[in-house]
Biopython code that builds the backbone (N, CA, C, O; Angstrom):
import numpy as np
from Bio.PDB.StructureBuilder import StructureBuilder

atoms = [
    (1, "UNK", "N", (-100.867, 63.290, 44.467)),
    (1, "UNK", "CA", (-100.688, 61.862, 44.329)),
    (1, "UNK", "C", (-101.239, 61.184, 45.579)),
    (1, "UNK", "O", (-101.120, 61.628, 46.721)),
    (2, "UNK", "N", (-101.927, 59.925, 45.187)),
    (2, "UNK", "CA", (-102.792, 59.048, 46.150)),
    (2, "UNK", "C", (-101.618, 58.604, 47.293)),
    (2, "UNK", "O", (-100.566, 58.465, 46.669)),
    (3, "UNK", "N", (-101.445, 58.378, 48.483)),
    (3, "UNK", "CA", (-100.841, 57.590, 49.390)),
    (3, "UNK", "C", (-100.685, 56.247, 48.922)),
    (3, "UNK", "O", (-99.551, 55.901, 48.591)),
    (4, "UNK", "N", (-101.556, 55.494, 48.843)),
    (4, "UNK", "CA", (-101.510, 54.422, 48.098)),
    (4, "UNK", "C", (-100.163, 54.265, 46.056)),
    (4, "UNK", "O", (-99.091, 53.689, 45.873)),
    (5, "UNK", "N", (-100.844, 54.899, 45.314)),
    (5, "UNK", "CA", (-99.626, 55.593, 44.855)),
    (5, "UNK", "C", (-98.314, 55.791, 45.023)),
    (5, "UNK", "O", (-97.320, 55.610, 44.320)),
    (6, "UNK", "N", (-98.465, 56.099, 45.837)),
    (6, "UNK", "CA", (-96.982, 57.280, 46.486)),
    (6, "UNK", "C", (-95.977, 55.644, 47.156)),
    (6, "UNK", "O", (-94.757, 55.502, 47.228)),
    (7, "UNK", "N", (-96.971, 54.758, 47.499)),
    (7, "UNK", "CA", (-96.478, 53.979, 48.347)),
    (7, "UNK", "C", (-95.764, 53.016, 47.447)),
    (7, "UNK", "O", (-94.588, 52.652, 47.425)),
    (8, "UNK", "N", (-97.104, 52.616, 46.498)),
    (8, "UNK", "CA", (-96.867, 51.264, 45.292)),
    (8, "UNK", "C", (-95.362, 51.819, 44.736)),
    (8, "UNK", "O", (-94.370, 51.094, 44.813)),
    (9, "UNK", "N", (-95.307, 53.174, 44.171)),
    (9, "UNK", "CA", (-94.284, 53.627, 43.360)),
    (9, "UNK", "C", (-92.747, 53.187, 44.252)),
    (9, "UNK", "O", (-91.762, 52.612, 43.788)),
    (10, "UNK", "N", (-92.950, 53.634, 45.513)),
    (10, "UNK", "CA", (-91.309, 53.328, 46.256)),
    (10, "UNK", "C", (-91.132, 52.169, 46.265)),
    (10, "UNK", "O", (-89.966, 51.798, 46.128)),
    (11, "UNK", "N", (-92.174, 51.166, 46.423)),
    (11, "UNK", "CA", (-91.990, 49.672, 46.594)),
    (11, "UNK", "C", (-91.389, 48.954, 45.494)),
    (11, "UNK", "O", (-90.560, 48.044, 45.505)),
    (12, "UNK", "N", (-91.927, 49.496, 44.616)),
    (12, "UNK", "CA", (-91.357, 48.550, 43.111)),
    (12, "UNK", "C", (-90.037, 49.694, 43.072)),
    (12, "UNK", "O", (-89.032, 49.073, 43.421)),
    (13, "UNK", "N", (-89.788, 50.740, 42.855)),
    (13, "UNK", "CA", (-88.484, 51.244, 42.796)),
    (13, "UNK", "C", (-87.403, 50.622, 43.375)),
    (13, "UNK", "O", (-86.473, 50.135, 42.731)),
    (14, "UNK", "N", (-87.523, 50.626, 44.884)),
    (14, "UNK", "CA", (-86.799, 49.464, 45.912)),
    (14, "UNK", "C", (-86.689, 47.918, 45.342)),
    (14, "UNK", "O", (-85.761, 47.347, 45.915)),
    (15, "UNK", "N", (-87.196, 47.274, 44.615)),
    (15, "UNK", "CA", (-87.192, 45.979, 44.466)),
    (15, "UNK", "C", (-86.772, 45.949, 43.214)),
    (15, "UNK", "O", (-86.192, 44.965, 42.756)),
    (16, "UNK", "N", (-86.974, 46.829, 42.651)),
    (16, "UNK", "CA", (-85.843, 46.860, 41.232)),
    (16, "UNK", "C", (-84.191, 47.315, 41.342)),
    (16, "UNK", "O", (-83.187, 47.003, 40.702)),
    (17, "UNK", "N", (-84.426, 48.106, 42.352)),
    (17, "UNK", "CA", (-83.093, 48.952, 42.943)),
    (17, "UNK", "C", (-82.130, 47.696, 43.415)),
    (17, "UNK", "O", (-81.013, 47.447, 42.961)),
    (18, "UNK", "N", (-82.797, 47.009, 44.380)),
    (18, "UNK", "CA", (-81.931, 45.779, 45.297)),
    (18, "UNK", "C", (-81.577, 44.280, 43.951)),
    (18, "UNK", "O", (-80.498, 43.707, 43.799)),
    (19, "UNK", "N", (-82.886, 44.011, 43.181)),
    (19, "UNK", "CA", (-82.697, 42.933, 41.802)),
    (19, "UNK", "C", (-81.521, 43.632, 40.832)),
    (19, "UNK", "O", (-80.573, 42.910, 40.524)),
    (20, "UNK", "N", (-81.549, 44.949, 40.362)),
    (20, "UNK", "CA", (-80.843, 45.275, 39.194)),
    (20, "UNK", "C", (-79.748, 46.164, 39.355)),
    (20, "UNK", "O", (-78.772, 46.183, 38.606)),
    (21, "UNK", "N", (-79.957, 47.069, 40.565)),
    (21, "UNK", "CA", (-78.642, 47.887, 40.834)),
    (21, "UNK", "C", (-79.206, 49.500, 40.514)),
    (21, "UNK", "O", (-80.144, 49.839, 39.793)),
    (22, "UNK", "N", (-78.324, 50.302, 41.280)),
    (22, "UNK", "CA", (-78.758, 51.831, 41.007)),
    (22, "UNK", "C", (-79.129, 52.173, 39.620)),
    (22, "UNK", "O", (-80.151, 52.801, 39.347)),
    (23, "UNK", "N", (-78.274, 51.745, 38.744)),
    (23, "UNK", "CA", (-78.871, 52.365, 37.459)),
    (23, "UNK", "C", (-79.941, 51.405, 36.702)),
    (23, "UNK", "O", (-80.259, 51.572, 35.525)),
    (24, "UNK", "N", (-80.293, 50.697, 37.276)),
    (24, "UNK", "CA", (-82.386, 50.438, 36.340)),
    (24, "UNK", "C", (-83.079, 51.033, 36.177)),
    (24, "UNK", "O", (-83.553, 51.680, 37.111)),
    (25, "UNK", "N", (-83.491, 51.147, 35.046)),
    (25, "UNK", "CA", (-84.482, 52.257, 34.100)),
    (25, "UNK", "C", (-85.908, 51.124, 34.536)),
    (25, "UNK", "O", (-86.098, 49.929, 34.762)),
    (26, "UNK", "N", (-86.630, 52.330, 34.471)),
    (26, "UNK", "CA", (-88.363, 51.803, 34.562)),
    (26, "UNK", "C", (-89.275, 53.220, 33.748)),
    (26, "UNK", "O", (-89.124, 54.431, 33.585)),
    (27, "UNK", "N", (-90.223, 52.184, 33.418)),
    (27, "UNK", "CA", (-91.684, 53.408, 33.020)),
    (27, "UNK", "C", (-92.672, 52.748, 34.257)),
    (27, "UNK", "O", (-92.834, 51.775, 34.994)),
    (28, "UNK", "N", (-93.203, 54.110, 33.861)),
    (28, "UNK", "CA", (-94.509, 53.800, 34.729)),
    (28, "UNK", "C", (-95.565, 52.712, 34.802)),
    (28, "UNK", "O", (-96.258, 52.294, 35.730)),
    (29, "UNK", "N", (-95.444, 52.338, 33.316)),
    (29, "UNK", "CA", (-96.118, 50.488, 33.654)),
    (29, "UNK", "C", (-95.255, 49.537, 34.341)),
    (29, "UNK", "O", (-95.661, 48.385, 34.489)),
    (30, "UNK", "N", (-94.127, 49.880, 34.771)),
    (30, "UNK", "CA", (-93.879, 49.050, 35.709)),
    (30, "UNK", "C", (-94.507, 48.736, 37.617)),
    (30, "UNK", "O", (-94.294, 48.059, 38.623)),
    (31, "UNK", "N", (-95.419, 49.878, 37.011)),
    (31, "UNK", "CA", (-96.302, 49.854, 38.837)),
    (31, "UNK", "C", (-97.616, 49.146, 38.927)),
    (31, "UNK", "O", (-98.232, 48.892, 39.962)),
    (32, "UNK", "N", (-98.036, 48.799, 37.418)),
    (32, "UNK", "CA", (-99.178, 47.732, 37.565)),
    (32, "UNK", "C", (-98.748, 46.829, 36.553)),
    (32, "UNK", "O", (-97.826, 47.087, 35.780)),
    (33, "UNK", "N", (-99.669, 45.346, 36.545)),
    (33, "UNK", "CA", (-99.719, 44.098, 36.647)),
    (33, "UNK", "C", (-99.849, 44.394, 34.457)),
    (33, "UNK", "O", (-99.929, 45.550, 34.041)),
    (34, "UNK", "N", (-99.843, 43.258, 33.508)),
    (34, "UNK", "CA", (-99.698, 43.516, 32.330)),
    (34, "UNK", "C", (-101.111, 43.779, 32.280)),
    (34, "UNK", "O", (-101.435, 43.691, 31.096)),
    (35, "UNK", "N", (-102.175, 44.078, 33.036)),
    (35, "UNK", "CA", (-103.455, 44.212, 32.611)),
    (35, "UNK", "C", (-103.930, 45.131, 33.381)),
    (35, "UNK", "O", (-103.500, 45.511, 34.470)),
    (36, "UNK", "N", (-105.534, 45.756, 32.328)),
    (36, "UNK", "CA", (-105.218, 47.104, 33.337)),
    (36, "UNK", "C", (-106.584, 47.390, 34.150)),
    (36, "UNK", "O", (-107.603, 47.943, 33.737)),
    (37, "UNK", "N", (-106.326, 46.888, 35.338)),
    (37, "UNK", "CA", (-107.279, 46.175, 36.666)),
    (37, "UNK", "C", (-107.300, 48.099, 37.041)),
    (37, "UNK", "O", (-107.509, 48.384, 38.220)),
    (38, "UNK", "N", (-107.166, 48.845, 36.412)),
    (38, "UNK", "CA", (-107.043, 50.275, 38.398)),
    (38, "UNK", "C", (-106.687, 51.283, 37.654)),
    (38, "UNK", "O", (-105.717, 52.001, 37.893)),
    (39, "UNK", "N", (-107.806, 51.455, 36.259)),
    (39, "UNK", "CA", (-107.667, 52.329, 35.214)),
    (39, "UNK", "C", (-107.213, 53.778, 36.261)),
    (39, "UNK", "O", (-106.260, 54.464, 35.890)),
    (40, "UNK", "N", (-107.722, 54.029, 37.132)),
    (40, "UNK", "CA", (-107.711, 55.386, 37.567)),
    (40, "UNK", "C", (-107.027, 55.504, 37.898)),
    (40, "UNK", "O", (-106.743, 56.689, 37.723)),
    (41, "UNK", "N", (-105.931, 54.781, 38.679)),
    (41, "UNK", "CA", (-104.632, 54.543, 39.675)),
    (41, "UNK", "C", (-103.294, 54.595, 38.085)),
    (41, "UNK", "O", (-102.298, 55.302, 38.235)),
    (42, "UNK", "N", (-103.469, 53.831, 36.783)),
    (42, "UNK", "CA", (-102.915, 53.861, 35.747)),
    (42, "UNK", "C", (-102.420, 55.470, 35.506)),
    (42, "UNK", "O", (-101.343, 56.066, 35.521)),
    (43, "UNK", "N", (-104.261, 55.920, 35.209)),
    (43, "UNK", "CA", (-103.805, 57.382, 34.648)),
    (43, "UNK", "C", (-103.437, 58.492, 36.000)),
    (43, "UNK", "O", (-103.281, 59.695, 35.793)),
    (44, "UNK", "N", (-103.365, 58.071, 36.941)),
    (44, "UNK", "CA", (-102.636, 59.062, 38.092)),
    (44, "UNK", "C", (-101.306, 58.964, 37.839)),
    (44, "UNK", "O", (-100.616, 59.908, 38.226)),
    (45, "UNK", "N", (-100.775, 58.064, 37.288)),
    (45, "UNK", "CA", (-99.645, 57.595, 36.955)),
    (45, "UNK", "C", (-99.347, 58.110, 36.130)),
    (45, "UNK", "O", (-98.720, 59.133, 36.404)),
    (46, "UNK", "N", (-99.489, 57.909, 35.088)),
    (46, "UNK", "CA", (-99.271, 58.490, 33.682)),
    (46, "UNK", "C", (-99.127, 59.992, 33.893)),
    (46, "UNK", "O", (-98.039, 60.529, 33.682)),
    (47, "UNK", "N", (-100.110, 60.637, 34.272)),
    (47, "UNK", "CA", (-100.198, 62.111, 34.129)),
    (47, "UNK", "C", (-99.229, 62.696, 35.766)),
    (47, "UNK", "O", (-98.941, 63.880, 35.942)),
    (48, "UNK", "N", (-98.983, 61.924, 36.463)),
    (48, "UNK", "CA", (-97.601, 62.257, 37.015)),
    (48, "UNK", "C", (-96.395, 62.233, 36.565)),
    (48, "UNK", "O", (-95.490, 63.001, 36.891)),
    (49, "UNK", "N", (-96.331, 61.122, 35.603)),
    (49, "UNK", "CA", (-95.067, 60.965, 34.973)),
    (49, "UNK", "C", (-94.577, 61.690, 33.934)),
    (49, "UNK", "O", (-93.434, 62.086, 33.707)),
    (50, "UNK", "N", (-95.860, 61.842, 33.177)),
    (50, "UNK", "CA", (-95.579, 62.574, 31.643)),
    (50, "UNK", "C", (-96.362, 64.204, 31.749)),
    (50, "UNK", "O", (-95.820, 65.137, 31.158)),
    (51, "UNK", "N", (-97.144, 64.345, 32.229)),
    (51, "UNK", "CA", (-97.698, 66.017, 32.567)),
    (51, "UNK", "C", (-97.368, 66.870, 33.331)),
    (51, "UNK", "O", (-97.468, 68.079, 33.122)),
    (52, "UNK", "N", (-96.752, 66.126, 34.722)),
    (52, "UNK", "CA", (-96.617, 67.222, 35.695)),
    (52, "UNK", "C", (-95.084, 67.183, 35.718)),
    (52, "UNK", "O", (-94.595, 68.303, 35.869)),
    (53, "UNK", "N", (-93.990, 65.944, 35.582)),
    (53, "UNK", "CA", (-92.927, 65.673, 35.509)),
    (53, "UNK", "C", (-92.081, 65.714, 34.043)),
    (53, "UNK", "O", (-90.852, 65.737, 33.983)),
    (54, "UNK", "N", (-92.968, 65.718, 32.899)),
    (54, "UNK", "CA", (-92.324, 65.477, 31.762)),
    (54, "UNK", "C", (-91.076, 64.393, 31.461)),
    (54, "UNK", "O", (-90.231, 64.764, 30.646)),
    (55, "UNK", "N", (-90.948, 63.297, 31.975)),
    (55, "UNK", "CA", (-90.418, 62.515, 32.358)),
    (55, "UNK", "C", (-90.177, 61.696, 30.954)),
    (55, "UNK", "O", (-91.123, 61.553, 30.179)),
    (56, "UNK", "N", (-89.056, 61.236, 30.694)),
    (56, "UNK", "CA", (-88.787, 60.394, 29.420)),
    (56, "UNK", "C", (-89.502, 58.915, 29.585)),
    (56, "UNK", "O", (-89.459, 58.433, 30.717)),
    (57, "UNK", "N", (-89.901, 58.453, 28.952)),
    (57, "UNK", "CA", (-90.472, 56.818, 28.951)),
    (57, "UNK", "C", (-90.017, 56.015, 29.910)),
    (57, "UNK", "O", (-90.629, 55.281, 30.686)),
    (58, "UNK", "N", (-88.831, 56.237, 29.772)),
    (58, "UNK", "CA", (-87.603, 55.514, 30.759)),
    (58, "UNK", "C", (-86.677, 56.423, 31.362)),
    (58, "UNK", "O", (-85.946, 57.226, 30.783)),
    (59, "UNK", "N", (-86.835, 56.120, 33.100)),
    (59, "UNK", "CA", (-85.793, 57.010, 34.139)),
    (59, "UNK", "C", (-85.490, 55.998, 34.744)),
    (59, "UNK", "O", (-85.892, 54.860, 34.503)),
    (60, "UNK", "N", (-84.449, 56.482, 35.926)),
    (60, "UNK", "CA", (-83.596, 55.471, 36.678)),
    (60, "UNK", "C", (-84.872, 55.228, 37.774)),
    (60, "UNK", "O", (-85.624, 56.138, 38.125)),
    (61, "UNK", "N", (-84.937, 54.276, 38.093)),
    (61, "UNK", "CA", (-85.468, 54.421, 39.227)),
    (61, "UNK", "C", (-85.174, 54.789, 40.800)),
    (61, "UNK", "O", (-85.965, 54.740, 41.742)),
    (62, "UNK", "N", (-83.549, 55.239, 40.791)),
    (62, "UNK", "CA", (-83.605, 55.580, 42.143)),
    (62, "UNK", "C", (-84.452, 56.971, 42.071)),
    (62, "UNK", "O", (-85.393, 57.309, 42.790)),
    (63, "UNK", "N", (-83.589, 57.981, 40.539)),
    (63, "UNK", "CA", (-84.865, 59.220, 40.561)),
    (63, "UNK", "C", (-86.215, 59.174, 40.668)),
    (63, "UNK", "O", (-86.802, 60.064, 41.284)),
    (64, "UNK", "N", (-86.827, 58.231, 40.140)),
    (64, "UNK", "CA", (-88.384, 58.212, 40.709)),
    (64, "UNK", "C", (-88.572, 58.066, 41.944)),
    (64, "UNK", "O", (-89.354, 58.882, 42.431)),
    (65, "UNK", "N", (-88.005, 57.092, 42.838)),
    (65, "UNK", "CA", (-88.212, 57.272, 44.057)),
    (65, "UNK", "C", (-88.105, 58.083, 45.187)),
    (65, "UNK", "O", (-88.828, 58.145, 46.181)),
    (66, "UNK", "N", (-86.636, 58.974, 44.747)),
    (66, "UNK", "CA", (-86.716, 60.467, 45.378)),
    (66, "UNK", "C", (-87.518, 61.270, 44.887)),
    (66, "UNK", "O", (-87.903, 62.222, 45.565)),
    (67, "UNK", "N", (-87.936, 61.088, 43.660)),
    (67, "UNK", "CA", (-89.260, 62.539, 43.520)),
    (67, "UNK", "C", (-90.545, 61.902, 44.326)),
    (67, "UNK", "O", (-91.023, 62.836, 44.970)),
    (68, "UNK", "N", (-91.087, 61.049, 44.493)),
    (68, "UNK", "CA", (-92.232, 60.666, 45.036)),
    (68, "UNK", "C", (-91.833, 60.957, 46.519)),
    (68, "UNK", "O", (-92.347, 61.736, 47.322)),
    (69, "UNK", "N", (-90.579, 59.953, 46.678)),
    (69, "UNK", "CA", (-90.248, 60.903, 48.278)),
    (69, "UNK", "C", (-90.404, 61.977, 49.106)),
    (69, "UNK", "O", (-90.558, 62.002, 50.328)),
    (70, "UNK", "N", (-90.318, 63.324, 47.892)),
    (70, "UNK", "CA", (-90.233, 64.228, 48.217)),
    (70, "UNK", "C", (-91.723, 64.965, 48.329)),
    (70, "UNK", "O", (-91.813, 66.176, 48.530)),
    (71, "UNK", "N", (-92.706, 64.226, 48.200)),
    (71, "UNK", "CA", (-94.204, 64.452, 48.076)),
    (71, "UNK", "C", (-94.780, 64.818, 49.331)),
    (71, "UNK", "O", (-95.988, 65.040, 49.415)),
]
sb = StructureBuilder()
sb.init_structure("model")
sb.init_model(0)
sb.init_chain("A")
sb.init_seg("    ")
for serial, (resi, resn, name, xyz) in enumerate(atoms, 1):
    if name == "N":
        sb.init_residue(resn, " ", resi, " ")
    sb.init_atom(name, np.array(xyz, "f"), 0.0, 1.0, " ", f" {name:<3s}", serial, name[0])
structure = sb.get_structure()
């Protein structure tokens, strides 16, 4: 996973974490904008979430942010 990546992902985790509370669910389109500007940055995403993680559509986001953490 890109640094950049790694970075975007904790940032929006954190800002959903502090708006909604420990248990907010997110997918991975929640790390880009409704349009899709950074096709490549999208599918790094995707295939972290769903290929290497097998990850349901929707997780909490504090867990996403400790797995990227742990990168």
């Amino acid at each position: 996973m890109t640094k950049a990546l790694k970075d975007k992902i904790i940032e929006v985790c954190e800002q959903k974490i502090v708006k909604k509370g420990t248990n907010v669910g997110m997918s991975f389109y929640a790390f880009f904008k409704n349009k899709n500007d950074n096709s490549e940055l999208l599918m790094e995403a995707a295939t972290w979430w769903i290929e290497t993680h097998k990850l349901d559509h929707f997780e909490k986001a504090i867990k996403i942010k400790e797995l990227v953490k742990d990168l």
